[in-house]
Backbone as CSV, one residue per row, in Angstrom:
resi,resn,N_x,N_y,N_z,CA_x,CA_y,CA_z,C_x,C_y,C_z
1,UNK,4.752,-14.740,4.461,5.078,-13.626,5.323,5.623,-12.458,4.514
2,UNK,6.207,-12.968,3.490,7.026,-11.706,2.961,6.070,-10.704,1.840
3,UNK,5.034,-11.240,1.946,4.045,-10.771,0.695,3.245,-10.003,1.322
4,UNK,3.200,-10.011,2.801,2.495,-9.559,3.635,3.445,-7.944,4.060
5,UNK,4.393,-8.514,4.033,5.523,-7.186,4.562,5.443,-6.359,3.630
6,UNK,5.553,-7.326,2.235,5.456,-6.098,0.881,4.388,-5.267,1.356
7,UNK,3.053,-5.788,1.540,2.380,-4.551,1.758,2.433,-3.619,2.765
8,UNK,2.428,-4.048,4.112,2.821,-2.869,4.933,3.859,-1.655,4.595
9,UNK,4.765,-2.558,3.535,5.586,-1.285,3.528,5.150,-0.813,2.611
10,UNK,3.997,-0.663,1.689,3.330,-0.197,0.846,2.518,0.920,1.541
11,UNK,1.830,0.282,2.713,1.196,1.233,3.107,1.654,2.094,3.886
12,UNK,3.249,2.141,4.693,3.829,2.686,5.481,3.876,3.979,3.951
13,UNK,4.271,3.509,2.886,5.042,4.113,1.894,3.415,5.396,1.365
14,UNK,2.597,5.062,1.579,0.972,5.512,1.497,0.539,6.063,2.309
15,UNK,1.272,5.926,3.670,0.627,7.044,4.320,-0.402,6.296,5.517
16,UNK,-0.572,5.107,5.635,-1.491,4.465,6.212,-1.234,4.133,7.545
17,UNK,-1.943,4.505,8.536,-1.519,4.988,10.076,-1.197,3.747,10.601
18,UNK,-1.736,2.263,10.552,-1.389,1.292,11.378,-0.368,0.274,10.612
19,UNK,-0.302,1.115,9.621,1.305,0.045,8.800,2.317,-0.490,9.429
20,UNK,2.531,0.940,10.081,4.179,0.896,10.444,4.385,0.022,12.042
21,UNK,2.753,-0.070,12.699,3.147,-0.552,13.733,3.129,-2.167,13.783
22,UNK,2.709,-2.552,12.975,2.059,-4.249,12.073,3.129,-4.380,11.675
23,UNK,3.915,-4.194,10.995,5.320,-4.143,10.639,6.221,-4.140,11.820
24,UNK,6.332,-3.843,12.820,6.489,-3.575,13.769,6.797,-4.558,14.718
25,UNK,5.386,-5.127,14.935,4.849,-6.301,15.510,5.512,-7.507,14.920
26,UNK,5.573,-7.846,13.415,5.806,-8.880,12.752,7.061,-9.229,13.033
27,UNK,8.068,-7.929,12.697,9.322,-8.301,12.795,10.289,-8.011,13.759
28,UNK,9.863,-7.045,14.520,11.091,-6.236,15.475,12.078,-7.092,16.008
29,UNK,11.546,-8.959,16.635,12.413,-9.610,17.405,13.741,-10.540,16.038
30,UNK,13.098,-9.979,15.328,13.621,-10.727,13.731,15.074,-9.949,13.945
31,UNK,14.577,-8.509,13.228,15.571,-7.448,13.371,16.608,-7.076,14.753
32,UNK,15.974,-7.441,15.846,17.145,-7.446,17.019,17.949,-8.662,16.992
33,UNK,17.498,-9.940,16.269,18.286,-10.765,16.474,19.650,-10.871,15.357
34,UNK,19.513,-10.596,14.225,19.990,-9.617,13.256,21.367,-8.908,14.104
35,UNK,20.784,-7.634,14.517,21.674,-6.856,14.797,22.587,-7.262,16.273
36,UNK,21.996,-7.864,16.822,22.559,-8.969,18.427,23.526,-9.548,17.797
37,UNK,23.061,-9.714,16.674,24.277,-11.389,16.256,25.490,-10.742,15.929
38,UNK,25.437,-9.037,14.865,26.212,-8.505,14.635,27.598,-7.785,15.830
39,UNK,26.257,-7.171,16.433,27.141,-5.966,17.327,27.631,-6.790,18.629
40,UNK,26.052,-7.986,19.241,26.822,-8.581,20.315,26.524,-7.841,21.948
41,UNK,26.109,-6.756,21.881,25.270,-5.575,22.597,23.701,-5.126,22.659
42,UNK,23.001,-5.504,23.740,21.358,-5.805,23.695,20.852,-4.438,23.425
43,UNK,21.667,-3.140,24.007,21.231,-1.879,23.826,21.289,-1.623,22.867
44,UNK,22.803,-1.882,21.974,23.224,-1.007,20.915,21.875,-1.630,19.535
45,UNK,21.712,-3.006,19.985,21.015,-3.598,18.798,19.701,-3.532,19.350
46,UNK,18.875,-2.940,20.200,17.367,-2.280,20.230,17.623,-0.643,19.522
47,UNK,18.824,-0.068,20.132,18.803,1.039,19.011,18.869,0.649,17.089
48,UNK,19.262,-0.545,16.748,19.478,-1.078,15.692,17.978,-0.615,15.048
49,UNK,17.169,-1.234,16.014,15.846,-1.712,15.307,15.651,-0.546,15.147
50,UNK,15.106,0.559,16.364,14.291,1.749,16.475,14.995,2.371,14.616
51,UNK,15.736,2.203,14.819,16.980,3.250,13.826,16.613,2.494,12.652
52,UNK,16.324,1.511,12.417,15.598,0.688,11.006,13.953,1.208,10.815
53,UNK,13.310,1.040,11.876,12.395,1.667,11.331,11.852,2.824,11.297
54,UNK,12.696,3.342,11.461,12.716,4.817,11.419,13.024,5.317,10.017
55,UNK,13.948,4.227,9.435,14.611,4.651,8.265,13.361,3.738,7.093
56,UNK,13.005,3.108,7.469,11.584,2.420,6.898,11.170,3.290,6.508
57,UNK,10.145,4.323,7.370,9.308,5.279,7.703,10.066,6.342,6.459
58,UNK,11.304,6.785,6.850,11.552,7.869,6.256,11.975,7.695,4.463
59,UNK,12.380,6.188,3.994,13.075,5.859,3.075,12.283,5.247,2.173
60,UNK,10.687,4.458,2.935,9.387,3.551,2.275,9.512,4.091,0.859
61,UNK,9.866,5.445,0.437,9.242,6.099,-1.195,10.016,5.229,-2.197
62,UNK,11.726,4.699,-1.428,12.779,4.318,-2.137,12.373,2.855,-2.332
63,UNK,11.474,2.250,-1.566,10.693,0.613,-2.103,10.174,0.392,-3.236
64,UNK,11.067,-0.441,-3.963,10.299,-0.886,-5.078,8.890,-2.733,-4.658
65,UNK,7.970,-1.682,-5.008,7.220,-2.601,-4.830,7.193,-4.160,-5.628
66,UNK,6.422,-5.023,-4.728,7.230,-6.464,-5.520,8.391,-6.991,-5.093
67,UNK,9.298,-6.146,-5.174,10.570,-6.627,-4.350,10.713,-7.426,-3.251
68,UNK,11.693,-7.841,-2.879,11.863,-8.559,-1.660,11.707,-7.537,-0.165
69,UNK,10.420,-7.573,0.245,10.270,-6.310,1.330,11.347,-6.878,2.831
70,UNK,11.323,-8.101,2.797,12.208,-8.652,4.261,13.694,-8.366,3.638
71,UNK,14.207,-8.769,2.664,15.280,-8.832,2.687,15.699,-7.073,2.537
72,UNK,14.938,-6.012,2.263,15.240,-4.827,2.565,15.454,-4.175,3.725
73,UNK,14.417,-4.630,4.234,14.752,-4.344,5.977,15.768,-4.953,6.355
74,UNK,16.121,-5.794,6.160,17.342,-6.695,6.821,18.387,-6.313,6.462
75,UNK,18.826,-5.624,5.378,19.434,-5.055,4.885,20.125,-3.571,5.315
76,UNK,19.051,-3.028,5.442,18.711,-1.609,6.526,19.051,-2.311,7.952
77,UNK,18.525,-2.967,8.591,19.388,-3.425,9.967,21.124,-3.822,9.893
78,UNK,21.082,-4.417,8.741,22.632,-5.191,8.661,23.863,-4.014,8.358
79,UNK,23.410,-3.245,7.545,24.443,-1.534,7.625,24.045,-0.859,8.535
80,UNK,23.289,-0.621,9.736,23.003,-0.130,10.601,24.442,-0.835,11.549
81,UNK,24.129,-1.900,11.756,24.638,-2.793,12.930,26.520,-2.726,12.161
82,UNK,26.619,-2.996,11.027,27.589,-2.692,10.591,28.695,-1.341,11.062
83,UNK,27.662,-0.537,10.582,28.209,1.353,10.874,28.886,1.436,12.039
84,UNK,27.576,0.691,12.805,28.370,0.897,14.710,29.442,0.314,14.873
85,UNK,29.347,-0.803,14.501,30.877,-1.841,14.629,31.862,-0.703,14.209
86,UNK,31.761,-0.190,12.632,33.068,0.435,12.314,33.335,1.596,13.044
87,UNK,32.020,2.331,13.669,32.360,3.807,14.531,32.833,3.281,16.151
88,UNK,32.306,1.885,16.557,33.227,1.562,17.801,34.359,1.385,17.636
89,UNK,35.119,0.693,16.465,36.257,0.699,16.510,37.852,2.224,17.099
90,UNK,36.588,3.225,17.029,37.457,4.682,17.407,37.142,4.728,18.569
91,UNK,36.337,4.165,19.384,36.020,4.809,20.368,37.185,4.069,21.463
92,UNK,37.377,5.164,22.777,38.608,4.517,23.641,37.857,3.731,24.599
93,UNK,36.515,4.222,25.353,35.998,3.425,26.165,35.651,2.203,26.245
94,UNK,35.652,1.267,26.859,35.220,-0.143,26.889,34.093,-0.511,27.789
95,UNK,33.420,-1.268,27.617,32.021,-1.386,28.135,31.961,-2.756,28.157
96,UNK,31.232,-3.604,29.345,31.144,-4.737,29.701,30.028,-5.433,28.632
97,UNK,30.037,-6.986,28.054,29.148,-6.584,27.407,27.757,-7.485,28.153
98,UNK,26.657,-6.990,28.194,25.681,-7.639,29.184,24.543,-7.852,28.155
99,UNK,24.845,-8.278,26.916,23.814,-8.810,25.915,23.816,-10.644,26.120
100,UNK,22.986,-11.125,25.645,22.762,-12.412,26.107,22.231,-13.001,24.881
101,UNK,22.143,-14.207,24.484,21.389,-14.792,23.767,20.100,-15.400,23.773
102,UNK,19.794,-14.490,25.002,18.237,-15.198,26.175,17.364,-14.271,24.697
103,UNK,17.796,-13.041,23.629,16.774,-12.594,23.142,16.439,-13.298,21.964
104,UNK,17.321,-14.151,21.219,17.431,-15.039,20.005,16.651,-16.001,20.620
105,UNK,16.336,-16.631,21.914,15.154,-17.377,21.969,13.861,-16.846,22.340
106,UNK,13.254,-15.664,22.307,12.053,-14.889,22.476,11.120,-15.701,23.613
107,UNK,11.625,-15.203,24.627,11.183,-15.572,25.953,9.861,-16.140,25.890
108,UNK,10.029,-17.444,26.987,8.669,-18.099,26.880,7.825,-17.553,28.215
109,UNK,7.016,-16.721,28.542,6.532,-16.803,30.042,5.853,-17.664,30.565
110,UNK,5.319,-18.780,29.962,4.701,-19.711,30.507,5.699,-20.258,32.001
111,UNK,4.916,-20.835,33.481,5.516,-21.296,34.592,6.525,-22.354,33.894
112,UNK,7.115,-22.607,34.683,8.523,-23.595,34.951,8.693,-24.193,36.124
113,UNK,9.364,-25.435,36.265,9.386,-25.750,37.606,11.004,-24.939,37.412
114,UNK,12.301,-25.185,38.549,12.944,-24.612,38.848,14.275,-25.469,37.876
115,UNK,14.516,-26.796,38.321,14.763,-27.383,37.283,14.942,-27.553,35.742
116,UNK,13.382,-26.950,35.271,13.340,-26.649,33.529,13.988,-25.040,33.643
117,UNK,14.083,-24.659,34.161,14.533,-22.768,34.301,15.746,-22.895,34.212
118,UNK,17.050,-24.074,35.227,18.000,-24.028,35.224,18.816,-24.512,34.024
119,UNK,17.684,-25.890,33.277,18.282,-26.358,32.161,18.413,-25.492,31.116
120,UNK,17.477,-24.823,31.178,16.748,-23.699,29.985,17.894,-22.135,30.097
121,UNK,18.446,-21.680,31.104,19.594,-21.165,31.349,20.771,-21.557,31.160
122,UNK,20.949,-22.863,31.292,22.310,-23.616,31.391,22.352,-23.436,29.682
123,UNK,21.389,-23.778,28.658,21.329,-23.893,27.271,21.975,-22.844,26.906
124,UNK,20.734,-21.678,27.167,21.354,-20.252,26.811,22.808,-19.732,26.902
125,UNK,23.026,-20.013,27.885,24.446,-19.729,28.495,25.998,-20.710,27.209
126,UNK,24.833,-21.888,27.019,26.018,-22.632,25.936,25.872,-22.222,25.010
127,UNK,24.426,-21.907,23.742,24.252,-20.775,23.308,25.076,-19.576,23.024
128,UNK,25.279,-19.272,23.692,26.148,-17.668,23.636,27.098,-18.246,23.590
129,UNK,27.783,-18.984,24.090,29.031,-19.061,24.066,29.728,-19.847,22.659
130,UNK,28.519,-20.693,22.135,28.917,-21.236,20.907,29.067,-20.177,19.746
131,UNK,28.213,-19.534,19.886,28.095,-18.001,18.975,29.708,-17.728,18.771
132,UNK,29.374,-17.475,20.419,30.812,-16.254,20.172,32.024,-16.773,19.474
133,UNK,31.840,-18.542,19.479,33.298,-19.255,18.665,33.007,-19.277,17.270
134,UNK,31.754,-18.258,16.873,31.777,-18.497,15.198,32.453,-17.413,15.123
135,UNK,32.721,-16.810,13.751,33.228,-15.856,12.937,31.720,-14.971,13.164
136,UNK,32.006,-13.665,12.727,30.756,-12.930,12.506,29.699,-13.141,11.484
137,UNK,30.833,-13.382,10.117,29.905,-13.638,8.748,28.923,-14.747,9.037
138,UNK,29.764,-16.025,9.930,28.936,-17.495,10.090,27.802,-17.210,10.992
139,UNK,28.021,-16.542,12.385,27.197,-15.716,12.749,25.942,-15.339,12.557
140,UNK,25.915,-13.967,11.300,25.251,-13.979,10.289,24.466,-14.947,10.084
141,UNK,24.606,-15.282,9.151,23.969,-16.418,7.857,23.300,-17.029,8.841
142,UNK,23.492,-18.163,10.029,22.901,-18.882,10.799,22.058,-17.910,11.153
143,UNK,22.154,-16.423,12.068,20.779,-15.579,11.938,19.899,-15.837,11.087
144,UNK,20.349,-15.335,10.078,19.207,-14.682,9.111,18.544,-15.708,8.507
145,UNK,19.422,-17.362,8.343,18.352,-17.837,7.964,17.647,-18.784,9.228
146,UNK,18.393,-19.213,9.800,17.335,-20.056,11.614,16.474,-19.061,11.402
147,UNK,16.690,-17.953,12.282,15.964,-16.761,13.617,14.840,-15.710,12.382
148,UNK,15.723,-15.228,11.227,14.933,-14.238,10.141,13.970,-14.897,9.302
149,UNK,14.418,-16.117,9.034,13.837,-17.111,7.454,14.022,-16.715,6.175
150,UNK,15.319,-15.943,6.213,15.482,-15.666,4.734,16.094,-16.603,3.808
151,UNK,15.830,-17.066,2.736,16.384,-17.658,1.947,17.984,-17.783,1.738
152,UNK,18.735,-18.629,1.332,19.721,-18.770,1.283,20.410,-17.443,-0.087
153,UNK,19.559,-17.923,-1.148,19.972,-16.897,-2.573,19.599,-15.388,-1.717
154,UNK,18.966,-14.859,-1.210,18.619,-13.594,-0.175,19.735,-13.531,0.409
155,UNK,20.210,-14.392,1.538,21.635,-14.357,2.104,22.078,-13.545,1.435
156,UNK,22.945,-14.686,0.644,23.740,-14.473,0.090,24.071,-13.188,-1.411
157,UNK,23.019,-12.746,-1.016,22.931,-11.390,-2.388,23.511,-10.283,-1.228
158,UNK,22.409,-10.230,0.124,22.716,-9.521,1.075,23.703,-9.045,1.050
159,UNK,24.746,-10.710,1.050,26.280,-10.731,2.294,27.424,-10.347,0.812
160,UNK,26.249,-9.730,-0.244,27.181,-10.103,-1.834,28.524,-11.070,-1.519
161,UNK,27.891,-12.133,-1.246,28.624,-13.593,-1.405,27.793,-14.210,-2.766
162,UNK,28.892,-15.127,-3.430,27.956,-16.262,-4.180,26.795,-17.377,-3.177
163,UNK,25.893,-17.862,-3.942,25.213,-19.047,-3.524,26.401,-20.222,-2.672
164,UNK,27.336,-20.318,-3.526,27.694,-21.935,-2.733,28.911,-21.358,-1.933
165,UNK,29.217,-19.995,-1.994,29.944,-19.417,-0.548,29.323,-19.483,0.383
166,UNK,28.194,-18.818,0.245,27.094,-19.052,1.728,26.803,-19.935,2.382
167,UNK,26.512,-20.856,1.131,26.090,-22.310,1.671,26.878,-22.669,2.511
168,UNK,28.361,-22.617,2.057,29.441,-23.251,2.857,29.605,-22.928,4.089
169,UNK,29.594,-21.310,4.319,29.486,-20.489,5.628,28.686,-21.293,6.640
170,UNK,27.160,-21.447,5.958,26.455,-21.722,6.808,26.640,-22.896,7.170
171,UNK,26.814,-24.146,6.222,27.083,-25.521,6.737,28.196,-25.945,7.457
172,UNK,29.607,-24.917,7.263,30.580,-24.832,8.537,29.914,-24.349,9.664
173,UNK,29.349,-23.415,9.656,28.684,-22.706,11.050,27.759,-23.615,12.095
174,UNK,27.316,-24.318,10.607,26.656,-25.193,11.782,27.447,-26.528,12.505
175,UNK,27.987,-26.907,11.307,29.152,-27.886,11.857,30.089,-27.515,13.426
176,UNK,30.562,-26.529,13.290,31.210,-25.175,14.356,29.995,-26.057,15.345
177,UNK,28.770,-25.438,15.601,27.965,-25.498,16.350,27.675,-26.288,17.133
178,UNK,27.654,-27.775,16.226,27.361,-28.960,16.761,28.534,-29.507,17.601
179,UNK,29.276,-29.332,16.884,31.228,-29.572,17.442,31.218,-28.842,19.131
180,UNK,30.738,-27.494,19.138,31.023,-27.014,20.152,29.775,-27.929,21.435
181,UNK,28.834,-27.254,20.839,27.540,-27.904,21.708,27.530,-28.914,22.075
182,UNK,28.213,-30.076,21.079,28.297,-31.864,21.416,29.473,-32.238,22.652
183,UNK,30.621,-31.353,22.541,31.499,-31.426,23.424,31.246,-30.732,24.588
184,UNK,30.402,-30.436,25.172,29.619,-29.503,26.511,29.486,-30.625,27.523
C-alpha cells in the first residue's frame, strides 16, 4: 500500500488530475480515524482530513520521493489534530461531544436482523468508552497501528518516542483494553 501512496503523491506532486482523488479514496477513513482518536470530535476531525489534503496538494513539492509517503500524511494529520487541541485549550465555549467510535469501525451497510444491530451498538458504545480510559499517546499508537497499519519503528519516529517506548505504550494500551472490555 505504501508504495502505491508513494506514487500518488508523486503524481499529486506532477500535476496529475486523478492523484489526489485515489489518494483520497485509499486513505481518508485512515486519516479521520487518526485525528478522532486525537481530538475526540467527528466534525473537528473531517475538518482534520479536508485540511491534510489540502496541505498534500499544496506541500506534495516538499515530498521526498522514496520516503515513507503514509507515514507523511499521518504526520500532516497528527499536527493538524494536535494544533486544534492546543488552540481549544483558549477557547471559553464548551460543546457537547457527539463523535462516536461508530467511524473507527467503517460502517458495514449490509442488512442486520435487529438483534445483530443492538449487539453491534452495544460494542461500539464499549468501544468508546474503553478509548476514552486510555491516555491520548496510548490512544494514538493503538490508531495508527490497528486502524492506519503503520509500523511500529514509523510510530514511534512519528510520536519521536524510542522503539521499546512505543512498544510499551502500545502493549499497556492494549492490556488497558482488554482489562476494560473483559470486565463489561
Amino acid at each position: 500500500m505504501n508504495s502505491e501512496i508513494d506514487k500518488l503523491i508523486i503524481g499529486i506532486k506532477n500535476d496529475k488530475d486523478s492523484s489526489l482523488e485515489k489518494l483520497y479514496n485509499k486513505i481518508h477513513k485512515y486519516i479521520f480515524a487518526l485525528a478522532f482518536s486525537i481530538i475526540g470530535d467527528r466534525s473537528l476531525a473531517e475538518d482534520v482530513v479536508q485540511e491534510t489534503f489540502i496541505r498534500i496538494k499544496t506541500r506534495s513539492n516538499s515530498y521526498l520521493e522514496g520516503s515513507n509517503g503514509k507515514a507523511w500524511i499521518f504526520q500532516i494529520a497528527r499536527n493538524l489534530s494536535l494544533n486544534i487541541l492546543k488552540n481549544r485549550k483558549f477557547e471559553v465555549n464548551t460543546f457537547i461531544d457527539n463523535g462516536s467510535v461508530e467511524e473507527l469501525s467503517f460502517k458495514n451497510n449490509s442488512s442486520k436482523n435487529e438483534s445483530q444491530e443492538f449487539d453491534t451498538c452495544l460494542e461500539r458504545f464499549l468501544l468508546k468508552e474503553a478509548f476514552k480510559k486510555l491516555k491520548s499517546k496510548e490512544r494514538q499508537i493503538v490508531i495508527l497501528y490497528a486502524v492506519s497499519g503503520l509500523k511500529h519503528k514509523e510510530i514511534a519516529n512519528m510520536l519521536n518516542l524510542s522503539q521499546s517506548t512505543e512498544r510499551w505504550y502500545y502493549i499497556r494500551a492494549l492490556r488497558k483494553l482488554k482489562k476494560i472490555l473483559s470486565s463489561k
